[in-house]
N, C-alpha and C positions, 0 to 999 in steps of 0.2 A: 436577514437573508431569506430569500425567496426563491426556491429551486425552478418555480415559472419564468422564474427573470433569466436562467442561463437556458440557452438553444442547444441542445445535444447537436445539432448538427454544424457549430461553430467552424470556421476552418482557422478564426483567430489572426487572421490574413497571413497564412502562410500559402505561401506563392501555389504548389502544388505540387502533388504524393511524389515526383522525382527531386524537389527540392527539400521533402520534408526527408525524405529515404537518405538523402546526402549528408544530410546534417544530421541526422541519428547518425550514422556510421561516426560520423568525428565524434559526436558526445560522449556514444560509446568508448570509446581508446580512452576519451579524457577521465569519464569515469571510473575508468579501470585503472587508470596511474593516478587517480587521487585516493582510490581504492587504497591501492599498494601502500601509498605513505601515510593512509590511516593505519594500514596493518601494521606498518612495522614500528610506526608514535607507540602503538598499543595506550593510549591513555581516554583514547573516545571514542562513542557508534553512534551509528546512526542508525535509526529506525522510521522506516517509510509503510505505514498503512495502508492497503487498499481494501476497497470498502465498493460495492456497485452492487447492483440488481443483475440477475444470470443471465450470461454472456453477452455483458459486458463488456469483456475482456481482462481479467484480473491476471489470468495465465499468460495470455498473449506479451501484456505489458513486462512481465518479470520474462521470457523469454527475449522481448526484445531490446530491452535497458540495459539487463545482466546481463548479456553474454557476452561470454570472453573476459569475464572479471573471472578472479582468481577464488575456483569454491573453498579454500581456506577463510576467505575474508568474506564470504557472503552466506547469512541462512536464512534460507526461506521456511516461513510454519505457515500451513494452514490448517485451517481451525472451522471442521467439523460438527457436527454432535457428538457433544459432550460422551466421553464412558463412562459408564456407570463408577467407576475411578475418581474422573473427574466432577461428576457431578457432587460426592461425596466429600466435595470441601468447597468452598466460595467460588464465586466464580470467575477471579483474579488468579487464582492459584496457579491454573495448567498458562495463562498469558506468562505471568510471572518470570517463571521456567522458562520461558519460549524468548524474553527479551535477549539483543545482544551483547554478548562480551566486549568487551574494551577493543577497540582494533575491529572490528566487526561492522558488518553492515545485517542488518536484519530487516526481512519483509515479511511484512502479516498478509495472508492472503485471505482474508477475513482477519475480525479481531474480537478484545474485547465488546468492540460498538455491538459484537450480535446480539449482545443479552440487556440493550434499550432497543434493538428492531425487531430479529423475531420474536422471541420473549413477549414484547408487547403487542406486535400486531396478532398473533397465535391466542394471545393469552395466558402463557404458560407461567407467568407470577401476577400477586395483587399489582395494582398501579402504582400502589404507594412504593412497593418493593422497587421494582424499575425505576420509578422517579430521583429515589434514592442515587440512584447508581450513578448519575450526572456528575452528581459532585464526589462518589471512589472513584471515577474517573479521571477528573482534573484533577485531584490531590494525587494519583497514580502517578498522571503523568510530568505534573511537578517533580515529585518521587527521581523520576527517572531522569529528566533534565539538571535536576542538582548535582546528580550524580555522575552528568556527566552526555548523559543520552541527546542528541539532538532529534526531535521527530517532525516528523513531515508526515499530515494525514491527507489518501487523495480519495476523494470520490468521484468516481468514473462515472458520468451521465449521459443517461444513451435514452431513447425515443422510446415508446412502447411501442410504436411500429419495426422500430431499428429490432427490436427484442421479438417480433414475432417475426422476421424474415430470418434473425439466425437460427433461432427453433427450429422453422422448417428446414433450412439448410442443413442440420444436424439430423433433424427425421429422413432427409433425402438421401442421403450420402453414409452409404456404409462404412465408411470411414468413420464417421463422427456421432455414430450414432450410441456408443457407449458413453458418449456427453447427455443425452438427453433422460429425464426420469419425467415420467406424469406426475410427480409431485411437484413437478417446475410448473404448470399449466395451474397447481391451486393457487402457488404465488403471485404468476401472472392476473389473477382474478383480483388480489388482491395488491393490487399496485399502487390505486391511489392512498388505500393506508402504511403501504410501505414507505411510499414519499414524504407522507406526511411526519411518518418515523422518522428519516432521515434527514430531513429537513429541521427539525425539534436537537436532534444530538448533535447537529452542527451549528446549530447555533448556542446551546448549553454548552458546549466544549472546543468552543472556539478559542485560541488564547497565542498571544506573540511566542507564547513560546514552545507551544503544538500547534500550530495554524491548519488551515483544513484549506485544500483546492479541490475547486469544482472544474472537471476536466469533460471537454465534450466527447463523449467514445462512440457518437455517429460512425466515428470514420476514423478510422485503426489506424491509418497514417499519422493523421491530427492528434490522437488520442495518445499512441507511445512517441514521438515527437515531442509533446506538452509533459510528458512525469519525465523522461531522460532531461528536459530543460529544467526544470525542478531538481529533479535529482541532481543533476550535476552544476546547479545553483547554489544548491544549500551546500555541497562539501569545499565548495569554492571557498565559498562564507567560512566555513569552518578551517580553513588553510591547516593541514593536519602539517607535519614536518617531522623529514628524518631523525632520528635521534641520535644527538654528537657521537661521531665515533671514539672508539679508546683510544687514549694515548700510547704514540710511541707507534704509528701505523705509519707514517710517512717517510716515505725511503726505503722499507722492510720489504727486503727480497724473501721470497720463499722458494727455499731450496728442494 
């Protein structure tokens, strides 16, 4: 896989932003009552990683897939620089904790993948260290599929033109301007080795039973449109179901 070979600004031949806005609206409802019969099986989760270069859209997407799901049945973590807490044990530990419960959907808004990107593009471990980490990764998430876990990994791919017109939109608008940090502009300088990162751990961790999508997020219409059809693919696939009621309920009047 070749991240040159996918067009961030894909529309994936959806018709257009009032046809794509129609059909979130349905997917949503669907997802939220497949939601519901995962909660109440309580026997599986599901975990959806999102993974993109900044502003993206990591937030926009979990704003517009999840809502109106029930926050009992949904946790979102993201994932930071590390605490000096966290750092002070592997660097699976604080994910670990963060997976979801049975009945549960979980989203990573980052994830583990930070510690084969920034880590390596920064330099903050040897290579060998990071290289290592491919394979904690796929044995993790085996781990977690045996268990029970279904995951779905998506990386959001957007332009690096796309990426300097929302910067400035964020510099512009006092609204959005608690989104923007000058350490976003080192990153930017450093694009092509971040791609090169990200391109490397999707391919090392690619696997039928964590798959990875590469989603165009040119265009926020196309972008949450394309992970709500995923999302609401994979629980389909997973058909969750009620759990038999007790006996002796049918007929019973309650007084």
């Amino acid at each position: 896989m070749r991240l040159s070979d996918h067009d961030p600004g894909d529309t994936l031949k959806i018709k257009s932003k009032e046809a794509a806005l129609h059909e979130l609206g349905e997917l949503v409802l669907k997802i939220a009552e497949l939601q519901a019969t995962l909660f109440a099986e309580e026997r599986r989760s599901l975990l959806v990683v999102l993974q993109a270069m900044d502003a993206a859209g990591k937030d926009g997407v979990i704003n517009a897939v999840f809502d109106g799901i029930n926050p009992q049945g949904v946790r979102v973590t993201g994932f930071s620089i590390p605490t000096s807490h966290e750092l002070a044990h592997d660097y699976l530990w604080r994910v670990n904790a963060a997976c979801p419960a049975r009945g549960e959907i979980g989203v990573f808004n980052r994830s583990h993948y930070e510690d084969v990107l920034v880590v390596r593009v920064r330099e903050l471990v040897p290579a060998k260290q990071w290289k290592a980490r491919y394979g904690h990764i796929r044995d993790f998430e085996q781990r977690l599929t045996d268990e029970g876990t279904t995951i779905v990994k998506i990386f959001l791919h957007m332009s690096k033109d796309k990426q300097r017109e929302r910067f400035q939109d964020r510099v512009d608008d006092p609204a959005k301007q608690w989104k923007f940090r000058h350490a976003d502009l080192h990153d930017r300088k450093l694009w092509d080795p971040f791609h090169a990162a990200y391109q490397d751990a999707i391919n090392e961790t690619a696997a039928k039973h964590a798959p990875w999508y590469i989603v165009p997020a040119d265009r926020n219409w196309v972008r949450n449109l394309t992970v709500a059809r995923i999302v609401h693919a994979t629980l389909k696939s997973m058909d969750p179901q009620f759990p038999a009621p007790e006996d002796g309920l049918e007929g019973l009047i309650i007084e």
